[in-house]
N, C-alpha and C positions, 0 to 999 in steps of 0.2 A: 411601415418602416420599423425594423430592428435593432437597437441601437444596443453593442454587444457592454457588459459590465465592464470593461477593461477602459470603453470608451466613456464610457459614463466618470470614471474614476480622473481620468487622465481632465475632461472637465471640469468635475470639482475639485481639481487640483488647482487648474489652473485662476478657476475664482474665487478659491479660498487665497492665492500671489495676490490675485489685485485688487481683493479686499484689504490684504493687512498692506500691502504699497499706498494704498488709498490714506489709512486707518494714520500710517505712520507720516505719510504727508499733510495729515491735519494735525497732527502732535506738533510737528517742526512748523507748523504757521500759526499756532496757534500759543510757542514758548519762544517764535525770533523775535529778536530785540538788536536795536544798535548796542554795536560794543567800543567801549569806552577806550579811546587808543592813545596812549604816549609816545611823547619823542622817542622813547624806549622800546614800543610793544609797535609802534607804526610799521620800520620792516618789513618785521616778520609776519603780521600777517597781510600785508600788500602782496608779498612773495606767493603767496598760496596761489594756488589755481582760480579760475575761475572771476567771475565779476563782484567786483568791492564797490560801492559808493560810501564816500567818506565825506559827511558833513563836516565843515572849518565853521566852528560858530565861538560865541562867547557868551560870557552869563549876562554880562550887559547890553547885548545887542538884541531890540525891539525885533525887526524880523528873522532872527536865529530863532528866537522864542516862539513867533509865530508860525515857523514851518518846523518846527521841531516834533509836534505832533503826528505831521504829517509822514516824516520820516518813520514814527513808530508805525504807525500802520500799515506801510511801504513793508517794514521788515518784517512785519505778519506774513501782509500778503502773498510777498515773493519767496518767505521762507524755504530754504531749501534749491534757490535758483540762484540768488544774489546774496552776498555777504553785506550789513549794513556797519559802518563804525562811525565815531564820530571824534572829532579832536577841537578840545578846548584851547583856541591858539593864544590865549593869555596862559595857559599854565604849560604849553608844550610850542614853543618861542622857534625851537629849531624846525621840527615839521614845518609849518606855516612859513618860515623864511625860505625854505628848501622847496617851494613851491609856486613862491613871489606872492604871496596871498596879502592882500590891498584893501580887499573888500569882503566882508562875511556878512551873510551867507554864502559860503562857495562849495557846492559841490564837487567832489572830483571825483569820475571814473576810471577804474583801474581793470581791466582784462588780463589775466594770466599773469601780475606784475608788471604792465605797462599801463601809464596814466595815456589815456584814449579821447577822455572828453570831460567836458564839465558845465557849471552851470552857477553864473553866479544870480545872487540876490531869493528873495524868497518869493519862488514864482509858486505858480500853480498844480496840483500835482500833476494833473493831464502832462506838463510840460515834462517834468522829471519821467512818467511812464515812457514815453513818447523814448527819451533818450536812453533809456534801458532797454526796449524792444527793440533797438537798433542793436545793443550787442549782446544780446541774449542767443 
């Protein structure tokens, strides 16, 4: 078998794409991070494309604290597929009321700018995965 130079090139073209694709999706899970959202910055980036999970927690609340870790590594993981943020509903009063939000931990999923689903209390991550492969 002959395999002519032109083909050869068009090859290492193509896996030198899905090297640096690769390269550039370990950057992006390896720098995501929840972003810190106010009654102010909420919005605009719910508006965005794509899927948001937006942790409602407070500095006082025992199970915020305890899946809040949890969340950082969610936003590793999924870097680049899912947007993470998070709102402190002691210091951003209207969000949290604009939601009926009762109990934190509550997570809320947002698709394209529509709240889709959600997820109260500090459950398990399997549980939070489980609910993101649904709208991924």
């Amino acid at each position: 078998m002959v395999i002519r130079m032109d083909e050869l090139e068009e090859i290492r073209a193509k896996k030198i794409a899905e090297l640096e694709r690769y390269a550039k999706d370990l950057e992006v899970q390896k720098t995501a991070k929840p972003i810190h959202l106010t009654d102010d910055t909420f919005p605009n980036e719910v508006a965005k494309p794509g899927v948001l999970l937006v942790d409602m927690w407070a500095a006082w609340c025992g199970p915020c604290l305890r899946i809040a870790p949890t969340i950082e590594q969610l936003a590793k993981d999924y870097g680049g597929k899912v947007r993470f943020g998070k709102v402190n509903v002691d210091e951003n009063p209207r969000t949290a009321a604009q939601f009926g939000i009762q109990s934190i931990p509550a997570l809320l999923l947002f698709k394209n700018g529509k709240l889709v689903d959600g997820i109260i209390g500090a459950v398990p991550r399997q549980e939070i995965e489980d609910v993101l492969r649904r709208w991924l």
